[in-house]
VMD Tcl script that builds the backbone (N, CA, C; Angstrom):
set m [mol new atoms 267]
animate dup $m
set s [atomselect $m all]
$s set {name element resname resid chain x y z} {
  {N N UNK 1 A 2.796 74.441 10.130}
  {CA C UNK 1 A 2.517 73.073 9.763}
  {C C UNK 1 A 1.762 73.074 8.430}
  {N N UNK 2 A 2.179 72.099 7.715}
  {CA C UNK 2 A 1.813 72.468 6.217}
  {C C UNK 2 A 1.184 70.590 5.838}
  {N N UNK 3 A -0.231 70.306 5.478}
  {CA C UNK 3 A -1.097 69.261 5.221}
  {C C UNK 3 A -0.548 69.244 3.797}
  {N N UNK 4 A 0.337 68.504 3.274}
  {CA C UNK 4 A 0.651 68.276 1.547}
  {C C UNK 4 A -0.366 68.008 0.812}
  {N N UNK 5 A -0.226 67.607 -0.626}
  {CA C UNK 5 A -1.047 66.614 -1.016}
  {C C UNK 5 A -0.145 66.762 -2.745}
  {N N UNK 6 A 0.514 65.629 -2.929}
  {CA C UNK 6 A 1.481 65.570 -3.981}
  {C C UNK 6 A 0.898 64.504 -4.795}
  {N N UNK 7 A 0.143 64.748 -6.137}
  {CA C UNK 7 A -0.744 63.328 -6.686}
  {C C UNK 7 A -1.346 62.700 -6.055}
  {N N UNK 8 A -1.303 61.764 -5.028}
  {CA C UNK 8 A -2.215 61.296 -4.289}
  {C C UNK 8 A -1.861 60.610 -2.697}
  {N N UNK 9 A -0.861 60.992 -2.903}
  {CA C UNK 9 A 0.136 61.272 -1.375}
  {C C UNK 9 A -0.198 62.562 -0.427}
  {N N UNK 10 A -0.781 62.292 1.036}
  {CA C UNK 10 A -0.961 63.303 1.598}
  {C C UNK 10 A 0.199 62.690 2.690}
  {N N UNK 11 A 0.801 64.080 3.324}
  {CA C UNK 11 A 1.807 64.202 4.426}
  {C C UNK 11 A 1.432 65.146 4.923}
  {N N UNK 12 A 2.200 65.607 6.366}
  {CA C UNK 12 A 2.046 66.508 7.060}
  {C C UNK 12 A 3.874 66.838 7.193}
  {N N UNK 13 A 3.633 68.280 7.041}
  {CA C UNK 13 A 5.229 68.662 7.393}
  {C C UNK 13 A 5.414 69.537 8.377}
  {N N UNK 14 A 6.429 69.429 9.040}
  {CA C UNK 14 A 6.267 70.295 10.094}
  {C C UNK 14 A 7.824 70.804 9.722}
  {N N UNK 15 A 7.962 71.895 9.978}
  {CA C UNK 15 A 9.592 72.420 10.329}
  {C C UNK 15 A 9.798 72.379 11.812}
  {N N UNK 16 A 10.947 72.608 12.021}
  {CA C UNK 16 A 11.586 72.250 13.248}
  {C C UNK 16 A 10.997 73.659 14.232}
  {N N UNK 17 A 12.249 74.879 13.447}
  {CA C UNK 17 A 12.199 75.737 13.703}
  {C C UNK 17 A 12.746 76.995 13.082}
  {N N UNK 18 A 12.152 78.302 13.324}
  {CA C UNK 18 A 12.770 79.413 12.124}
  {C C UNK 18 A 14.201 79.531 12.126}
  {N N UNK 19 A 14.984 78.961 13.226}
  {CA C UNK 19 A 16.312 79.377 13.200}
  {C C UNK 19 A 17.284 78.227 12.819}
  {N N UNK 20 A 16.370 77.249 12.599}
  {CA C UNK 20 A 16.810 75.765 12.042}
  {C C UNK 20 A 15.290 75.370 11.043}
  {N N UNK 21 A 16.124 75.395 9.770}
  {CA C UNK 21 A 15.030 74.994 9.144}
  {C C UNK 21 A 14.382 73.867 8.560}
  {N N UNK 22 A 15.064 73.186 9.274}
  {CA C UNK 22 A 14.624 71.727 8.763}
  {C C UNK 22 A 13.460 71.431 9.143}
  {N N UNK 23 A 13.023 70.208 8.169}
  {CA C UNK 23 A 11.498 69.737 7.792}
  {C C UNK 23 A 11.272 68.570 8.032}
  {N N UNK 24 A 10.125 68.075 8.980}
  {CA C UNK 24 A 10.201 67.004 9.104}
  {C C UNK 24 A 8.823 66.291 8.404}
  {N N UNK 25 A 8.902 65.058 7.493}
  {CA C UNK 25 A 7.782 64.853 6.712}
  {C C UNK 25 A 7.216 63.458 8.068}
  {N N UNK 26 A 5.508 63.554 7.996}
  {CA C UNK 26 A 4.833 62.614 8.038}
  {C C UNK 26 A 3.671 61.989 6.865}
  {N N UNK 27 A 3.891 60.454 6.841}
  {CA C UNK 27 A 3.524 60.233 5.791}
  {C C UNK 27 A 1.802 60.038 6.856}
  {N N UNK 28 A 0.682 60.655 6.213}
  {CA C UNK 28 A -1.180 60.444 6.377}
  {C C UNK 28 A -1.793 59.359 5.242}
  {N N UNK 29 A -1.835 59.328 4.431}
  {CA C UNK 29 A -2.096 58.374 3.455}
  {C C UNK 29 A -2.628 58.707 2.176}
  {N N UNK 30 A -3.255 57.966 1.747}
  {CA C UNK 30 A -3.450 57.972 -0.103}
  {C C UNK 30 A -5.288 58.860 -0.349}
  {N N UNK 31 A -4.963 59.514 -1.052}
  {CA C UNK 31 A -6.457 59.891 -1.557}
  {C C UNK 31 A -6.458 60.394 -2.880}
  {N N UNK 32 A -7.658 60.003 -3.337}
  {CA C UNK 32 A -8.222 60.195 -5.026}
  {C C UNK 32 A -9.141 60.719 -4.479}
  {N N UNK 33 A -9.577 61.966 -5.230}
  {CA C UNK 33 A -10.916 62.834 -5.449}
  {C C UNK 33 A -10.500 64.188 -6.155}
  {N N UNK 34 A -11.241 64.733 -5.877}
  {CA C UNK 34 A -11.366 66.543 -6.376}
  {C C UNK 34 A -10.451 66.920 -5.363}
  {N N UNK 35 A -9.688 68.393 -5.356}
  {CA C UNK 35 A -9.198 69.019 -4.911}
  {C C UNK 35 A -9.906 69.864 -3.370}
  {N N UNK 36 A -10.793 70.148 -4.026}
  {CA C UNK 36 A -12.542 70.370 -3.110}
  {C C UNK 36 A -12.481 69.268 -2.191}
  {N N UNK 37 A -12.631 68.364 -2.631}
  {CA C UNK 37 A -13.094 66.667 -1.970}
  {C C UNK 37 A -11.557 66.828 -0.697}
  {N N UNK 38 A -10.833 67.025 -0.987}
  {CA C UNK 38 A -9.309 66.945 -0.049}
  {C C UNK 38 A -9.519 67.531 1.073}
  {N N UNK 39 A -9.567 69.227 0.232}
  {CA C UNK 39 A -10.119 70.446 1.659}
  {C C UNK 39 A -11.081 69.591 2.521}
  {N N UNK 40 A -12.227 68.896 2.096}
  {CA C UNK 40 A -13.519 69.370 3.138}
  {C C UNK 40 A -13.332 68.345 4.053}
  {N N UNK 41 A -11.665 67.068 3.548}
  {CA C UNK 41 A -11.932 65.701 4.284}
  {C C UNK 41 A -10.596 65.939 5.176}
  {N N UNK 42 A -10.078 66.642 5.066}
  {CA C UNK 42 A -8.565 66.900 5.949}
  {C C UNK 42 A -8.633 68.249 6.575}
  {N N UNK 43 A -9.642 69.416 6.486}
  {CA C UNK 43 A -9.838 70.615 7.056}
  {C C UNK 43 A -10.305 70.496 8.207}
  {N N UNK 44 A -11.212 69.367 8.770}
  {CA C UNK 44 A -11.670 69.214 10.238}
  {C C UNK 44 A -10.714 68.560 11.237}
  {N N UNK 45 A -9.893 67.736 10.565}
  {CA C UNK 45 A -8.916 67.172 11.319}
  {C C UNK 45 A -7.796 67.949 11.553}
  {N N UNK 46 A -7.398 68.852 10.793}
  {CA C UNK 46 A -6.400 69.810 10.562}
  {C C UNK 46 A -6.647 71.117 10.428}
  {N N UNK 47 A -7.752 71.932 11.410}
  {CA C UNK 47 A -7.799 73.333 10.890}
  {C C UNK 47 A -6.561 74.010 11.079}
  {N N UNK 48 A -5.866 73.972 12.155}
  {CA C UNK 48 A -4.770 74.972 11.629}
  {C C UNK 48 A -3.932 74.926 11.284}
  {N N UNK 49 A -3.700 73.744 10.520}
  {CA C UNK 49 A -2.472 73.730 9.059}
  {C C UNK 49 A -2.767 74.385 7.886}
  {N N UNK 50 A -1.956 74.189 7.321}
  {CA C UNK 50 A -1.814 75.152 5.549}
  {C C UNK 50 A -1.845 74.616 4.403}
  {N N UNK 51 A -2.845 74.342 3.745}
  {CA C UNK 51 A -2.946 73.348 2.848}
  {C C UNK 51 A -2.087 73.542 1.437}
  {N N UNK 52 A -1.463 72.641 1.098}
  {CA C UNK 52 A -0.702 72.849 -0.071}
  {C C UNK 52 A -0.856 71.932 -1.295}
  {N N UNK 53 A -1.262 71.639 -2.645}
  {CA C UNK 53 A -1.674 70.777 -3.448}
  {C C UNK 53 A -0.889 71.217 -4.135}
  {N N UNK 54 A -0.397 70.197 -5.151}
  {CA C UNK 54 A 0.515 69.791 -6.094}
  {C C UNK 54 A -0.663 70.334 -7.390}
  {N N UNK 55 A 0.061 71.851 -8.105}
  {CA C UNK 55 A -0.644 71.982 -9.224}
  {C C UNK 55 A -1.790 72.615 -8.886}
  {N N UNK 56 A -1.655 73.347 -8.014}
  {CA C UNK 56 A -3.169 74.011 -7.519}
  {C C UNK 56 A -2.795 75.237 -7.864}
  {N N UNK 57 A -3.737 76.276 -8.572}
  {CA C UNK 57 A -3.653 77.971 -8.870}
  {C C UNK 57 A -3.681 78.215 -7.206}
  {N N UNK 58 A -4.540 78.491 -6.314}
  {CA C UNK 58 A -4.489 79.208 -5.332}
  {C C UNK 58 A -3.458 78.610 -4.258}
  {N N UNK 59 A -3.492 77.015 -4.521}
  {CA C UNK 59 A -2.393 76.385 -2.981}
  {C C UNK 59 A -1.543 75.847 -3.673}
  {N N UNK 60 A -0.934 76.341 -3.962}
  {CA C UNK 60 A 0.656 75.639 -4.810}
  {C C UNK 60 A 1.316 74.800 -3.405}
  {N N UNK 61 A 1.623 74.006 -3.921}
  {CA C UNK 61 A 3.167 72.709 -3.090}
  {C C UNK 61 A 4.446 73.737 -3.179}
  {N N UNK 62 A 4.477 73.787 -2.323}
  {CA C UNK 62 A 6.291 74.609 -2.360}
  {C C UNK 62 A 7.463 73.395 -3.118}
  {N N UNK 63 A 8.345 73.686 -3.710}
  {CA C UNK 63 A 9.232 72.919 -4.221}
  {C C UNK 63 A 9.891 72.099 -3.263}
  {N N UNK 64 A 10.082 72.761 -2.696}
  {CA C UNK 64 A 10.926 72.085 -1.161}
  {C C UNK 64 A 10.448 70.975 -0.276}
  {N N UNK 65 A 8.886 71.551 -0.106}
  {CA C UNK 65 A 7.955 70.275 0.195}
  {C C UNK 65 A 8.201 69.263 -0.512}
  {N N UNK 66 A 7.660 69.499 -2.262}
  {CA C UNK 66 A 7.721 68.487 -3.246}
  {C C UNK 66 A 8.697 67.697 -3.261}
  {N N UNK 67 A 10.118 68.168 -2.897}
  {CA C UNK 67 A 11.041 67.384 -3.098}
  {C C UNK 67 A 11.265 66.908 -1.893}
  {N N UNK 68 A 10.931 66.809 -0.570}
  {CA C UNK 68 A 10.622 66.410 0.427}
  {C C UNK 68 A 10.366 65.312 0.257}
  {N N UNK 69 A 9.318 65.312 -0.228}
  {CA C UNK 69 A 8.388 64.032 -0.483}
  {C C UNK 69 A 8.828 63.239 -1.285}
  {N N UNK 70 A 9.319 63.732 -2.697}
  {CA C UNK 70 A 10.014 62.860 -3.459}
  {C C UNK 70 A 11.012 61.851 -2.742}
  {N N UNK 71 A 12.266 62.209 -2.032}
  {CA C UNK 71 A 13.225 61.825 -1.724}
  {C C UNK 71 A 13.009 61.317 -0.400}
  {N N UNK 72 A 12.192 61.046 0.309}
  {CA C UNK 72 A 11.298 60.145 1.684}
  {C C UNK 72 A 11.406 59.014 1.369}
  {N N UNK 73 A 12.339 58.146 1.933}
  {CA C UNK 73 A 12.497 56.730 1.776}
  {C C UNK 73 A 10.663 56.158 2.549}
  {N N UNK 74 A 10.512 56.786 3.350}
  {CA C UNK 74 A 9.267 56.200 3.748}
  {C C UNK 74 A 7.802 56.119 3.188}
  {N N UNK 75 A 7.786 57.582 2.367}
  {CA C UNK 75 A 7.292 57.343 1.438}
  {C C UNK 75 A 6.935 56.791 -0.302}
  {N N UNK 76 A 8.502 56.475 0.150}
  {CA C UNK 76 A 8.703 55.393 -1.311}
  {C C UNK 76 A 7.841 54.188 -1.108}
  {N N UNK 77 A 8.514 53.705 0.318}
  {CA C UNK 77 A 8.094 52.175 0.766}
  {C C UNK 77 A 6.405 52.155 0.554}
  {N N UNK 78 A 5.989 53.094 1.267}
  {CA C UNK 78 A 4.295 53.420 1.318}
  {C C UNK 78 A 3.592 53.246 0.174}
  {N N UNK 79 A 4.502 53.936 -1.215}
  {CA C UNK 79 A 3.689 54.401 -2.310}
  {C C UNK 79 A 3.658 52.875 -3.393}
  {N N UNK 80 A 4.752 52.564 -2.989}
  {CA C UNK 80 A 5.513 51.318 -3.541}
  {C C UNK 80 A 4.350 49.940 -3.380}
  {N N UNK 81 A 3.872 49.894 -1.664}
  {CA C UNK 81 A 2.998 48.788 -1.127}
  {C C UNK 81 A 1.541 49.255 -1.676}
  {N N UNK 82 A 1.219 50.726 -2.029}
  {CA C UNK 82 A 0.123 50.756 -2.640}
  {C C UNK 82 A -0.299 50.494 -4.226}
  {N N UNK 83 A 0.982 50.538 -4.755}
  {CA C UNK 83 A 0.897 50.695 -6.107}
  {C C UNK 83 A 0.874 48.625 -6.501}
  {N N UNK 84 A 1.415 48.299 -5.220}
  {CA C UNK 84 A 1.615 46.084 -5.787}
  {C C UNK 84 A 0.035 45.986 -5.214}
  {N N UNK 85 A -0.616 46.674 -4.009}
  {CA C UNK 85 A -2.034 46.030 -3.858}
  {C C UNK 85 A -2.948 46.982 -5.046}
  {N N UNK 86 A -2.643 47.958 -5.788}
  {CA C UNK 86 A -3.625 48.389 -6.279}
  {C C UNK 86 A -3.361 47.153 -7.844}
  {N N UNK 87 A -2.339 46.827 -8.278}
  {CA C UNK 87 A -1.831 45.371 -9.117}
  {C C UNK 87 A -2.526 44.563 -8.748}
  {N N UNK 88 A -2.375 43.942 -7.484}
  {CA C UNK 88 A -2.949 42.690 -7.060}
  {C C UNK 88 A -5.075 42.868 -6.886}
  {N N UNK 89 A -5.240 43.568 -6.871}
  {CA C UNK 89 A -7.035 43.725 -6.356}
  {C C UNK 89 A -7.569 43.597 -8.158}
}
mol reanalyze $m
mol bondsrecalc $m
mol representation Tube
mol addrep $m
């Protein structure tokens, strides 16, 4: 199980299984901070996932994730309703 974090999109991915490899994305929600700030706020809720950040030297995003996420109609809709209230406030 792998805790994303792609710009400011966090998901959780899970694969199915090793002999089927498909991925299934859940969208967790939006966060701004430090990279630091991510670990210490999603590590208690999630110790035994695998943290992966977009652009990180030590936790790189796998491509596959990344494009996971990219191509998530659900997280279009999500990113989409945050980006008209962060307009509207």
């Amino acid at each position: 199980m792998i805790i994303a974090r792609y710009n400011n999109i966090v998901c959780e991915v899970n694969q199915t299984s090793k002999l089927n490899p498909t991925r299934r994305i859940r969208f967790i929600g939006f966060f701004q901070g430090t990279d630091e700030m991510f670990i210490a706020k999603y590590k208690p809720q999630f110790p035994n996932h695998t943290f992966q950040i977009f652009l990180h030297k030590r936790k790189p995003l796998y491509k596959s994730v990344r494009t996971l996420i990219e191509t998530s109609g659900e997280i279009k809709s999500q990113l989409r309703e945050y980006n008209l209230n962060k307009l509207l406030d």
